[in-house]
Gaussian input, Z-matrix of N, CA and C with variables (Angstrom, degrees):
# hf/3-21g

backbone

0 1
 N
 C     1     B1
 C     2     B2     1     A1
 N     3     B3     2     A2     1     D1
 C     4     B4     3     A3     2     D2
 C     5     B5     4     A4     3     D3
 N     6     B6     5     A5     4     D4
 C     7     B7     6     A6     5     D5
 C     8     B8     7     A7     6     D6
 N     9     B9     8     A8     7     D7
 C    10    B10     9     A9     8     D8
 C    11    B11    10    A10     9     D9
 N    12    B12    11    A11    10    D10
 C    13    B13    12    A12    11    D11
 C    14    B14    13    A13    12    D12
 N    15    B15    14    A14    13    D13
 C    16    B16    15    A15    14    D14
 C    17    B17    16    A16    15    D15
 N    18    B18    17    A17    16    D16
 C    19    B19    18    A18    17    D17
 C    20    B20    19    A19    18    D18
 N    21    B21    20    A20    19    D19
 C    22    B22    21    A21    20    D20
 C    23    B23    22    A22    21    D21
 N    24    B24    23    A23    22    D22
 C    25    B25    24    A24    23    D23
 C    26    B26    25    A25    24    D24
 N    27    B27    26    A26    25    D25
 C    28    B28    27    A27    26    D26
 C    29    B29    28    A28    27    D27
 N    30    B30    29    A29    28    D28
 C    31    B31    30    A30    29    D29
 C    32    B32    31    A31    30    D30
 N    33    B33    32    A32    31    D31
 C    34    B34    33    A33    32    D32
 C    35    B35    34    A34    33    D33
 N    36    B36    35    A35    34    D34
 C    37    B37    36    A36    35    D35
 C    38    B38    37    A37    36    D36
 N    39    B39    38    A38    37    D37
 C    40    B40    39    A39    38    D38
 C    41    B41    40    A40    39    D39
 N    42    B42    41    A41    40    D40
 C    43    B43    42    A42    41    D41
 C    44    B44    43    A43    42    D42
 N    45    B45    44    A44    43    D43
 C    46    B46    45    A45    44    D44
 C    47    B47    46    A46    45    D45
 N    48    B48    47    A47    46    D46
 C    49    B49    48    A48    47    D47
 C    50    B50    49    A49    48    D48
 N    51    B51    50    A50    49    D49
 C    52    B52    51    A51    50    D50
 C    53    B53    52    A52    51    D51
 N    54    B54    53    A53    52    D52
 C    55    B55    54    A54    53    D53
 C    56    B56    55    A55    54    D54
 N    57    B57    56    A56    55    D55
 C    58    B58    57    A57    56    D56
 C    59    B59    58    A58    57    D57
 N    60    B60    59    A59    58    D58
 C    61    B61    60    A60    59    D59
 C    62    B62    61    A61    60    D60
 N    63    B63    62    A62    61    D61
 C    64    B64    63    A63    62    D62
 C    65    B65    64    A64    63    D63
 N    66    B66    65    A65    64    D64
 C    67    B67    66    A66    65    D65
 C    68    B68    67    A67    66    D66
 N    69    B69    68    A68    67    D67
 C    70    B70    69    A69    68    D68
 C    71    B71    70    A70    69    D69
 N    72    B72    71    A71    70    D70
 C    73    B73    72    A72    71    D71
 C    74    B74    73    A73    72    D72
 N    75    B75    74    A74    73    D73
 C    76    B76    75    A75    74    D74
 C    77    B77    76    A76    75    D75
 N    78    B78    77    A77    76    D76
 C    79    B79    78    A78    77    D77
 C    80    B80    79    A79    78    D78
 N    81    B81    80    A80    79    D79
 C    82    B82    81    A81    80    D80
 C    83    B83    82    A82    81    D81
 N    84    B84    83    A83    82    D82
 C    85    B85    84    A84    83    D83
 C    86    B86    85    A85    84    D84
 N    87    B87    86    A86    85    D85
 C    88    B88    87    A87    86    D86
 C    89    B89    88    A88    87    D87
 N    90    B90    89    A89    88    D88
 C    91    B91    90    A90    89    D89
 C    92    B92    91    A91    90    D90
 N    93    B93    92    A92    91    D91
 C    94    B94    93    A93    92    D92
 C    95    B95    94    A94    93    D93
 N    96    B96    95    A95    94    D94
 C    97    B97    96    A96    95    D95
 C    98    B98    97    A97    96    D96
 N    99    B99    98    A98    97    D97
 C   100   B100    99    A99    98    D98
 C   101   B101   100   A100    99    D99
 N   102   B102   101   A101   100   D100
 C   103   B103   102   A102   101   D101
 C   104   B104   103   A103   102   D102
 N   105   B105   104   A104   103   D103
 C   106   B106   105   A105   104   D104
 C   107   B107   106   A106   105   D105
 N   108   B108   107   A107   106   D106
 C   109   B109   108   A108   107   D107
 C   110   B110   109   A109   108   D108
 N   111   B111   110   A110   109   D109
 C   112   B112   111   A111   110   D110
 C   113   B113   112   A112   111   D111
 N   114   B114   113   A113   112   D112
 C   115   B115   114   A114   113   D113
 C   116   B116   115   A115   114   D114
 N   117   B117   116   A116   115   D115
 C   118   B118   117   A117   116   D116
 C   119   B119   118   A118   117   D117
 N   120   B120   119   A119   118   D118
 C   121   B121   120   A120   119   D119
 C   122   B122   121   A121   120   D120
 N   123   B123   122   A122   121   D121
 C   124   B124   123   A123   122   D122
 C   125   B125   124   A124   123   D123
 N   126   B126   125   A125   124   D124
 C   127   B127   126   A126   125   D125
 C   128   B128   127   A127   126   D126
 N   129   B129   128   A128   127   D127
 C   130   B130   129   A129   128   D128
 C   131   B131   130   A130   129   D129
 N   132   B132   131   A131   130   D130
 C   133   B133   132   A132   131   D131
 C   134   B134   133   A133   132   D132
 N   135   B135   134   A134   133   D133
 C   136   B136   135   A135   134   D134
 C   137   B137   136   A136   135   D135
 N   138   B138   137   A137   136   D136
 C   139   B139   138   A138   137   D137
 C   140   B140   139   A139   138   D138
 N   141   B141   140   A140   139   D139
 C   142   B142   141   A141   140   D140
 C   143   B143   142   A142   141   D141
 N   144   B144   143   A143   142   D142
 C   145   B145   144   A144   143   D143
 C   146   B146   145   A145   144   D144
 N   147   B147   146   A146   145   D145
 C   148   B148   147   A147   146   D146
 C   149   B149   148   A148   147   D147
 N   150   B150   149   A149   148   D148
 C   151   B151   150   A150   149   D149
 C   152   B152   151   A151   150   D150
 N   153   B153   152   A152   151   D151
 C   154   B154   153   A153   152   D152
 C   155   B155   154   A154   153   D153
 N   156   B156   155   A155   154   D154
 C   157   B157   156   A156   155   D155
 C   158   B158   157   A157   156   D156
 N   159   B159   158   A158   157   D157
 C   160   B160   159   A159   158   D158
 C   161   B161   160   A160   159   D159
 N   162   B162   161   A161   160   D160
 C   163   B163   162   A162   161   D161
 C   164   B164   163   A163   162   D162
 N   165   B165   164   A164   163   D163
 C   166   B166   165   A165   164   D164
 C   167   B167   166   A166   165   D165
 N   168   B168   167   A167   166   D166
 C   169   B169   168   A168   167   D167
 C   170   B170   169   A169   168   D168
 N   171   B171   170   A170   169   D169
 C   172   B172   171   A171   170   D170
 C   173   B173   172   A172   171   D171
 N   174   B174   173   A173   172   D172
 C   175   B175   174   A174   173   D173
 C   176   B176   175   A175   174   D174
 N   177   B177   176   A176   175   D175
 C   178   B178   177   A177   176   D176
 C   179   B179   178   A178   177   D177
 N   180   B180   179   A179   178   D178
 C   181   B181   180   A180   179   D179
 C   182   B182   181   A181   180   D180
 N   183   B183   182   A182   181   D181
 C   184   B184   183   A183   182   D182
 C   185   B185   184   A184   183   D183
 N   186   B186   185   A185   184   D184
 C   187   B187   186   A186   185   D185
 C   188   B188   187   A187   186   D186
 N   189   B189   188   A188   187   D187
 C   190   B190   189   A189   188   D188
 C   191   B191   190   A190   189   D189
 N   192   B192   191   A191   190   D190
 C   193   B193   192   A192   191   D191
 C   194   B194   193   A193   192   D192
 N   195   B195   194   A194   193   D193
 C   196   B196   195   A195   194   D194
 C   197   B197   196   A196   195   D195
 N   198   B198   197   A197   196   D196
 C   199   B199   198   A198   197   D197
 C   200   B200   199   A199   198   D198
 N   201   B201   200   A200   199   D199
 C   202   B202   201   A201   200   D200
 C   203   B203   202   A202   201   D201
 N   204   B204   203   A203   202   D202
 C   205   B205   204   A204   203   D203
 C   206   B206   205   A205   204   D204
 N   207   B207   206   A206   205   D205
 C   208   B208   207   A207   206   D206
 C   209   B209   208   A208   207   D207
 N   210   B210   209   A209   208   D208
 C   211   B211   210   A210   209   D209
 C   212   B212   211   A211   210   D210
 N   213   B213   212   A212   211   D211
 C   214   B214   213   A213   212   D212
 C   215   B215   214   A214   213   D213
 N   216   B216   215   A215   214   D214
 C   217   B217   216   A216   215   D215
 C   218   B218   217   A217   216   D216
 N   219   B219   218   A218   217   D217
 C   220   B220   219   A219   218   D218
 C   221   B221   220   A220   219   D219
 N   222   B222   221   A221   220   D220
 C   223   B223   222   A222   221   D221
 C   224   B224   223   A223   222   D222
 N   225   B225   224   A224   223   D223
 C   226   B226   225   A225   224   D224
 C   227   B227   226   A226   225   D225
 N   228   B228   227   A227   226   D226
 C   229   B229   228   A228   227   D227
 C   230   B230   229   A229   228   D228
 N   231   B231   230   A230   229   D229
 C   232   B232   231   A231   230   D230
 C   233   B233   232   A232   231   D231
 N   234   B234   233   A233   232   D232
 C   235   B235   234   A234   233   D233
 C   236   B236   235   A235   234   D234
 N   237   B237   236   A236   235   D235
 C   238   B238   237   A237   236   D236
 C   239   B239   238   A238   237   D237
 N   240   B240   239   A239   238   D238
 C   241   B241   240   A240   239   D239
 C   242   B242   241   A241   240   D240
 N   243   B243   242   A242   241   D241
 C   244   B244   243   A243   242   D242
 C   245   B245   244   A244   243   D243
 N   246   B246   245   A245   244   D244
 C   247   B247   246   A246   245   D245
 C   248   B248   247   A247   246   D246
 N   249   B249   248   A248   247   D247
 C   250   B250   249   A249   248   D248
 C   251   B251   250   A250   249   D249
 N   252   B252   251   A251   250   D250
 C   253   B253   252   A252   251   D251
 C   254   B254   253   A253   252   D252
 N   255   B255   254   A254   253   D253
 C   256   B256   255   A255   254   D254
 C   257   B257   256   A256   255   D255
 N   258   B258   257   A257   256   D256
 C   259   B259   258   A258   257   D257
 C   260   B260   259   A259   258   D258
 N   261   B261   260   A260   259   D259
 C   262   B262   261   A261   260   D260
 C   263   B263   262   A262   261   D261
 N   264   B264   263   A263   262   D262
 C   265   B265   264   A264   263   D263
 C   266   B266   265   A265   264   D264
 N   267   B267   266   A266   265   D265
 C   268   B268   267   A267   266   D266
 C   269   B269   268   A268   267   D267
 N   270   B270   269   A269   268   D268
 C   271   B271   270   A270   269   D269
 C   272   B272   271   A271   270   D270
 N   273   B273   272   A272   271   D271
 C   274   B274   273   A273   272   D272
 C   275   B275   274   A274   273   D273
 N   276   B276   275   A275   274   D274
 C   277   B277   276   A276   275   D275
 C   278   B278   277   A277   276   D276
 N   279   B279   278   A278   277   D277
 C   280   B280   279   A279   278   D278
 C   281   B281   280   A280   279   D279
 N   282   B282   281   A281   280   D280
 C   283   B283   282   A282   281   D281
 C   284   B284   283   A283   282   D282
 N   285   B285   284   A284   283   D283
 C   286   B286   285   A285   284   D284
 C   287   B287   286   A286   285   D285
 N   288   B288   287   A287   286   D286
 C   289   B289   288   A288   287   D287
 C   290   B290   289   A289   288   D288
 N   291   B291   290   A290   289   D289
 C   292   B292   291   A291   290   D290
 C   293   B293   292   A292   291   D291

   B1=1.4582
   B2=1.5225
   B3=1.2151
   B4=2.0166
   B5=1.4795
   B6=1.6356
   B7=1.0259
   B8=1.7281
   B9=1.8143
   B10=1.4611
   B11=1.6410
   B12=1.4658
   B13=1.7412
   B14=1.6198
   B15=1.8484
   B16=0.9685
   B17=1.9236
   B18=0.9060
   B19=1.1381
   B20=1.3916
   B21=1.0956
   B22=1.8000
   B23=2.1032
   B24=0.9823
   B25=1.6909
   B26=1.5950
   B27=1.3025
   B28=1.3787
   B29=1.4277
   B30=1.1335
   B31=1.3774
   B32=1.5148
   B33=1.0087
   B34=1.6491
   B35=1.4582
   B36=1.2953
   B37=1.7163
   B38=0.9567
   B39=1.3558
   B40=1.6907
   B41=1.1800
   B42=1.2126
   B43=1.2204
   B44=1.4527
   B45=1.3675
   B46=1.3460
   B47=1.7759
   B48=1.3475
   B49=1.3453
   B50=1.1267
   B51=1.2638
   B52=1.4418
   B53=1.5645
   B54=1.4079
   B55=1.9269
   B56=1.8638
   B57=1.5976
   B58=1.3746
   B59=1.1129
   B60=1.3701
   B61=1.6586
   B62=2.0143
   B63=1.1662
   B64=1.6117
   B65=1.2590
   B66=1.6178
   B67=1.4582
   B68=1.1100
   B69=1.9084
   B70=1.7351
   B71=2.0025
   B72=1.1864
   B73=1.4234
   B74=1.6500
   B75=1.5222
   B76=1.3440
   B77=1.5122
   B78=1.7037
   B79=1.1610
   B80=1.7885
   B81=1.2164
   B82=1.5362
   B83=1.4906
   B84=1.2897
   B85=1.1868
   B86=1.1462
   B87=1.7691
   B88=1.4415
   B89=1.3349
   B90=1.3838
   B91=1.8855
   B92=1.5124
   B93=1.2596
   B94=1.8069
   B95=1.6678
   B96=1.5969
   B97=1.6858
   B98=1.6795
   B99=1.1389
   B100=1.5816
   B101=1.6844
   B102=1.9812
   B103=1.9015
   B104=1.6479
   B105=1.6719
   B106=2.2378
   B107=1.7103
   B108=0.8230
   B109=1.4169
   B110=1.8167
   B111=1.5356
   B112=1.5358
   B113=1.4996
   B114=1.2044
   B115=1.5031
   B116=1.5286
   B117=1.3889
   B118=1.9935
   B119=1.7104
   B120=1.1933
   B121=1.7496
   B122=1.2250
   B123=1.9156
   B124=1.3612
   B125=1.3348
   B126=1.5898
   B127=1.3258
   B128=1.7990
   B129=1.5068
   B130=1.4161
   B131=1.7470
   B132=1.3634
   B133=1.5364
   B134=0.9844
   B135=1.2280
   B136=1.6545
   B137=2.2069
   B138=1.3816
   B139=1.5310
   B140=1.7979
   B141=1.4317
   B142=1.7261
   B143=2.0736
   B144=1.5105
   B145=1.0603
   B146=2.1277
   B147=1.8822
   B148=1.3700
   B149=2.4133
   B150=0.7834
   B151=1.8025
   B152=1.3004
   B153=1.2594
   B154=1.4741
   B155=1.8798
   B156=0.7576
   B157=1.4571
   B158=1.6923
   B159=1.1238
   B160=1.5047
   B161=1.2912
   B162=1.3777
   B163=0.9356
   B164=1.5506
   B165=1.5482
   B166=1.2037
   B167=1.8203
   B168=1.5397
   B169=1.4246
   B170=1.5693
   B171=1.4337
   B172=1.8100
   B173=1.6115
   B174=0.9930
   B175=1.4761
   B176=1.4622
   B177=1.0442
   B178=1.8054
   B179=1.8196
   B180=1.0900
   B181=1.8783
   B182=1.9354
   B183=1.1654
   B184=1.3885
   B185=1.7330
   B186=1.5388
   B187=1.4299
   B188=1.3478
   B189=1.3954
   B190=1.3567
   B191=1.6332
   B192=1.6400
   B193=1.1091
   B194=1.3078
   B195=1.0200
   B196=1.6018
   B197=1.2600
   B198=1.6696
   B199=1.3081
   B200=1.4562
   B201=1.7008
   B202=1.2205
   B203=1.4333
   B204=1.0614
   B205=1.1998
   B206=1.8957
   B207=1.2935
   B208=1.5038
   B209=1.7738
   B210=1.0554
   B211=1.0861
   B212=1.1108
   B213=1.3991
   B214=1.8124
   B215=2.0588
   B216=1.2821
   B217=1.7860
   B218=1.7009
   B219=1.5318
   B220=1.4136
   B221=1.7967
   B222=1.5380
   B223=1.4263
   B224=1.3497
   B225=1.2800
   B226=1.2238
   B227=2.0003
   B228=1.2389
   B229=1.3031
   B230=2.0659
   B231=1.1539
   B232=1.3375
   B233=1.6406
   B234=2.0222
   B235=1.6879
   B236=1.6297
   B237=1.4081
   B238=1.5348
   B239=1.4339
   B240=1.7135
   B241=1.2221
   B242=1.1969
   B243=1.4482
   B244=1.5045
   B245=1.5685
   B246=1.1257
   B247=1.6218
   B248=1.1092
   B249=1.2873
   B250=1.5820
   B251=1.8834
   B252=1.4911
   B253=1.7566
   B254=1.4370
   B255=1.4967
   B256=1.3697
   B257=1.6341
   B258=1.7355
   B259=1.4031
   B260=1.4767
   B261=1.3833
   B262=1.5237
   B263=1.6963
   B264=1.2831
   B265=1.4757
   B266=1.9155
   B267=1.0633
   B268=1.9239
   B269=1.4752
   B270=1.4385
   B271=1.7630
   B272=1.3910
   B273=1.5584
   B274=1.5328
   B275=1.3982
   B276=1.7469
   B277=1.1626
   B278=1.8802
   B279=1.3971
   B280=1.1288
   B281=1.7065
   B282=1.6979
   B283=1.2926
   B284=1.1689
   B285=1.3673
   B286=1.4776
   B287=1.2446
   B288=0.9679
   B289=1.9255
   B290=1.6403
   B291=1.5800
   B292=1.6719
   B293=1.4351
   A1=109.10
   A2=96.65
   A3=93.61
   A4=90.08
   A5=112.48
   A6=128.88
   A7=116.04
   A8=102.20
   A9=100.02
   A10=92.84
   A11=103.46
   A12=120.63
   A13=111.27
   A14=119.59
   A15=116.44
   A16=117.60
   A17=119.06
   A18=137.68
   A19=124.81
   A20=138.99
   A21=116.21
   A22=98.59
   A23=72.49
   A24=93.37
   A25=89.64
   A26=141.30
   A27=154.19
   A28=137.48
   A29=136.95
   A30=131.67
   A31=103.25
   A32=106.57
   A33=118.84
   A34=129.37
   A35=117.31
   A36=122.39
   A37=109.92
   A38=128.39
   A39=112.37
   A40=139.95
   A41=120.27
   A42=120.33
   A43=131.67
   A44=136.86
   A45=143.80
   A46=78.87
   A47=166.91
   A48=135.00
   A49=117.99
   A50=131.13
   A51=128.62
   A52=116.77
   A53=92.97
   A54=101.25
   A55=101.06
   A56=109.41
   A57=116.97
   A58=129.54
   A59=103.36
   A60=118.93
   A61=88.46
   A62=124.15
   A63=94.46
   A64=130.70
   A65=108.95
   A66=112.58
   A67=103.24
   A68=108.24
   A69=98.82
   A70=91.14
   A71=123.01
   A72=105.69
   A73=105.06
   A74=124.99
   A75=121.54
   A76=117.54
   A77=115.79
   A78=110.01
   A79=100.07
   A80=131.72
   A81=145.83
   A82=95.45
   A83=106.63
   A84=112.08
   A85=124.20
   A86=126.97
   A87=111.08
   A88=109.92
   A89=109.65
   A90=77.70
   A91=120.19
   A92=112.32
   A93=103.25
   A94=86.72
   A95=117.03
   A96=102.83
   A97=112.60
   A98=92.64
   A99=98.88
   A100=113.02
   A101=84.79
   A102=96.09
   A103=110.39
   A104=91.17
   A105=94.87
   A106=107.39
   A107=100.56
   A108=99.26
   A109=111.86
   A110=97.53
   A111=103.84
   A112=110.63
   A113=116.65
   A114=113.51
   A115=85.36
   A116=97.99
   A117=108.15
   A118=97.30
   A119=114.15
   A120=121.11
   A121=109.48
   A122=96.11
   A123=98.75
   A124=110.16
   A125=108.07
   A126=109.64
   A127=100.04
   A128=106.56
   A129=111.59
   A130=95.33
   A131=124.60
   A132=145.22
   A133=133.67
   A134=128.18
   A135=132.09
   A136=109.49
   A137=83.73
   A138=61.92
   A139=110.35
   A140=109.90
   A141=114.31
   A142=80.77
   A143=119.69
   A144=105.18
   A145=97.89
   A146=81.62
   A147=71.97
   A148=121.51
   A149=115.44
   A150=161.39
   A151=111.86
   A152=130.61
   A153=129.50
   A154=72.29
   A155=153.40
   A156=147.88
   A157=119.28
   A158=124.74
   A159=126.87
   A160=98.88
   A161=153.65
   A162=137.41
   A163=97.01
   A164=107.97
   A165=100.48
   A166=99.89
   A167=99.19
   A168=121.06
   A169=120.90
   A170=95.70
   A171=90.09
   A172=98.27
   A173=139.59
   A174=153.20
   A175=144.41
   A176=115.15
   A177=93.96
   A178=131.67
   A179=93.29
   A180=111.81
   A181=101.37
   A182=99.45
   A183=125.20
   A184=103.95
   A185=103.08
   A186=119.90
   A187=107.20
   A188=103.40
   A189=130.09
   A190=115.82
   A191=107.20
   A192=120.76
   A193=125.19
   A194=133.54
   A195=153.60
   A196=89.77
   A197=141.24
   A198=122.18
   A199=127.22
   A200=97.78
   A201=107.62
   A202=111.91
   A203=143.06
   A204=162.93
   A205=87.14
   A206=125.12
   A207=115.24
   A208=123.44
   A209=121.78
   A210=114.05
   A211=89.82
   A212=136.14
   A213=134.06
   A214=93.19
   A215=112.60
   A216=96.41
   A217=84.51
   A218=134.34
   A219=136.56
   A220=109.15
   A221=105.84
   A222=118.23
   A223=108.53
   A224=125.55
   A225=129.84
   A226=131.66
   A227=92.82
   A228=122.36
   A229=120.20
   A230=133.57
   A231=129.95
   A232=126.73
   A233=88.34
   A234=79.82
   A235=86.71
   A236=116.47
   A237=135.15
   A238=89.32
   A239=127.21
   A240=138.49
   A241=100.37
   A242=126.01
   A243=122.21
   A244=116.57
   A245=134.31
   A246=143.70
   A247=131.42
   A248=163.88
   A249=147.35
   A250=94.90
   A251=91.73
   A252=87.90
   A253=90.52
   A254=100.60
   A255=122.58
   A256=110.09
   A257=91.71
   A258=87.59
   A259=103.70
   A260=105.95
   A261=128.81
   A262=102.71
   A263=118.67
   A264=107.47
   A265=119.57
   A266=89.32
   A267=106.64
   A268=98.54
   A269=114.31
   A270=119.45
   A271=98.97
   A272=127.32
   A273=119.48
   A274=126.17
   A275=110.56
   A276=113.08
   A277=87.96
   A278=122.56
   A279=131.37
   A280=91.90
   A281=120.47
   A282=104.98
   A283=147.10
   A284=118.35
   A285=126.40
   A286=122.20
   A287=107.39
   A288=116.58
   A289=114.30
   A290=109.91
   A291=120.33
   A292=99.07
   D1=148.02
   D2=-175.60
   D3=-95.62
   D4=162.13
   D5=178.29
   D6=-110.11
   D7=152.78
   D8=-154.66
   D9=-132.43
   D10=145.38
   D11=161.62
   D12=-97.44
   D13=116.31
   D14=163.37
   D15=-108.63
   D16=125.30
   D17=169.09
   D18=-76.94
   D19=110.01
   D20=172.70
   D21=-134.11
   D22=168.03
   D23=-173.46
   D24=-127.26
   D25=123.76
   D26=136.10
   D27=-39.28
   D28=111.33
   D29=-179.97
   D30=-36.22
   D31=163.34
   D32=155.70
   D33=-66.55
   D34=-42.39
   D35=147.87
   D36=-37.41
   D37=-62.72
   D38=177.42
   D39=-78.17
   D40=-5.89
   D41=148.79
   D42=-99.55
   D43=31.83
   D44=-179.97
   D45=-109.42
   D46=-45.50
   D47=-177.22
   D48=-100.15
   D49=79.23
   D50=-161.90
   D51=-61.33
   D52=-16.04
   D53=-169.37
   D54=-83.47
   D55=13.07
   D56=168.75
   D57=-102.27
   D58=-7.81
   D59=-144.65
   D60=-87.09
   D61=-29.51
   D62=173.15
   D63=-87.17
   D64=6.61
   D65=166.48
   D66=-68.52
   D67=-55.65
   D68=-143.43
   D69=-77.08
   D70=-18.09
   D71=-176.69
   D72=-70.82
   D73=-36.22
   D74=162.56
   D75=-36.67
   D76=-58.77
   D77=-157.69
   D78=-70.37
   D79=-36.58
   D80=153.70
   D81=-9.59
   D82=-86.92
   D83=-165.88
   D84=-62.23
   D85=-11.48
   D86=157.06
   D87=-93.30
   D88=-13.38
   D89=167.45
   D90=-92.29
   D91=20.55
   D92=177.25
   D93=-100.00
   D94=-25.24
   D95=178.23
   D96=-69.56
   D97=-34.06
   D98=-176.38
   D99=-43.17
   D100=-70.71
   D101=-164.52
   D102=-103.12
   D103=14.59
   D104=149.28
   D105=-147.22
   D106=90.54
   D107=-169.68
   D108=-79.67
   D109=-12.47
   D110=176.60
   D111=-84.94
   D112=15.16
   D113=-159.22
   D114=-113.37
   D115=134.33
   D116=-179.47
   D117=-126.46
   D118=123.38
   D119=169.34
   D120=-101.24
   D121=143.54
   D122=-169.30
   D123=-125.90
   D124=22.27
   D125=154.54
   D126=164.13
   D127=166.69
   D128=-152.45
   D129=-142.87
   D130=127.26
   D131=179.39
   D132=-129.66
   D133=102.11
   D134=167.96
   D135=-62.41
   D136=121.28
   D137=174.49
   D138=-131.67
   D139=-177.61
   D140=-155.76
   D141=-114.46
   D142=79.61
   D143=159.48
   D144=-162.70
   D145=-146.67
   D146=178.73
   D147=-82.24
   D148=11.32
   D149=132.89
   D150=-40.44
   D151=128.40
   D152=168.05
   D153=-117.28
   D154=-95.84
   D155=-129.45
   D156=-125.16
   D157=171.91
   D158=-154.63
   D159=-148.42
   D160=135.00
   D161=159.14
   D162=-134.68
   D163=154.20
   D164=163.46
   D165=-138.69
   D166=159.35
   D167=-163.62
   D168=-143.78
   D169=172.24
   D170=177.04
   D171=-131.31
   D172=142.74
   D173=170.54
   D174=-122.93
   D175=125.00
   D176=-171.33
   D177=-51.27
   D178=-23.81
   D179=-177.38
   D180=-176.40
   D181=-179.87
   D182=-159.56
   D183=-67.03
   D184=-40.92
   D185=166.97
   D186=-25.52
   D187=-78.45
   D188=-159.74
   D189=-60.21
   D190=-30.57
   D191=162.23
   D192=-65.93
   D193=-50.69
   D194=-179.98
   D195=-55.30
   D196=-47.39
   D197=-167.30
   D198=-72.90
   D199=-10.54
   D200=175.37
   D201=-80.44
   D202=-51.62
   D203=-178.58
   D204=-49.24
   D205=-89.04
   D206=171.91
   D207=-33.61
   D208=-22.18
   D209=178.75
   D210=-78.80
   D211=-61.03
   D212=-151.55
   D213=-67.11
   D214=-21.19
   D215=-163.62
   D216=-87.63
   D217=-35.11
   D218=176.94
   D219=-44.32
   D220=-40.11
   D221=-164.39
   D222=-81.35
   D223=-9.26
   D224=-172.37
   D225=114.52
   D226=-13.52
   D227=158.68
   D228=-29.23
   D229=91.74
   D230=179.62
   D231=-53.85
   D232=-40.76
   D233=154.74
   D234=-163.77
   D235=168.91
   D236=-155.15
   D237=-154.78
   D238=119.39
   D239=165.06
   D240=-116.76
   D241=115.25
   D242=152.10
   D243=-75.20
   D244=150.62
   D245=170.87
   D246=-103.27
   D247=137.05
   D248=157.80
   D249=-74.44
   D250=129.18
   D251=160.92
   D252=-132.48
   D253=140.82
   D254=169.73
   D255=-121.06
   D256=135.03
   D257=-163.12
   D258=-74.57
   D259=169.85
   D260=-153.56
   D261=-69.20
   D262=-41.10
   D263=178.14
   D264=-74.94
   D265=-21.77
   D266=178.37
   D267=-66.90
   D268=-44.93
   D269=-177.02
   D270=-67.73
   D271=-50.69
   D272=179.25
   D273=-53.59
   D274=-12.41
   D275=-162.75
   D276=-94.94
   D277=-30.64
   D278=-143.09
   D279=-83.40
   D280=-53.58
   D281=154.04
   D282=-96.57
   D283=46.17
   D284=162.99
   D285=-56.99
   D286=-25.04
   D287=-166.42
   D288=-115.32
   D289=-1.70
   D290=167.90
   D291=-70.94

């Protein structure tokens, strides 16, 4: 499975009650188990920028990725970028031959 960077930025509704914020990231997370159940995360980040959160994941194809990203803009999300990251020695292999 290739591995993916999700990014989201949060409405403003959701972040003015912070003492909510582990429901609605709970309920998040069962519906990305629900309607991607092939999708396995391999780790989860609050971050101090222009980003409220970081996630990173593994996915079968781009499909599968993209649905994540729609679920988070469905959930309330302002904007949701998924990424391809390829790890760093796979990229060395990729330009050896440029």
């Amino acid at each position: 499975m290739a591995t993916y960077i999700l990014v989201t930025r949060l409405s403003p509704e959701l972040t003015r009650d912070l003492k909510k914020r582990a429901e609605i990231g709970r309920k998040w997370m069962e519906r990305v188990k629900k309607d991607c159940p092939e999708v396995k995360f391999l780790g989860h980040y609050a971050l101090l920028g222009p980003y409220d959160f970081l996630d990173i994941y593994e996915a079968p194809d781009e499909e599968a990725a993209a649905k994540v990203s729609m679920i988070s803009l469905s959930g309330g999300a302002t904007s949701a970028e998924s990424w391809t990251a390829i790890p760093y020695k796979k990229f060395l292999d990729l330009i050896k031959n440029l």
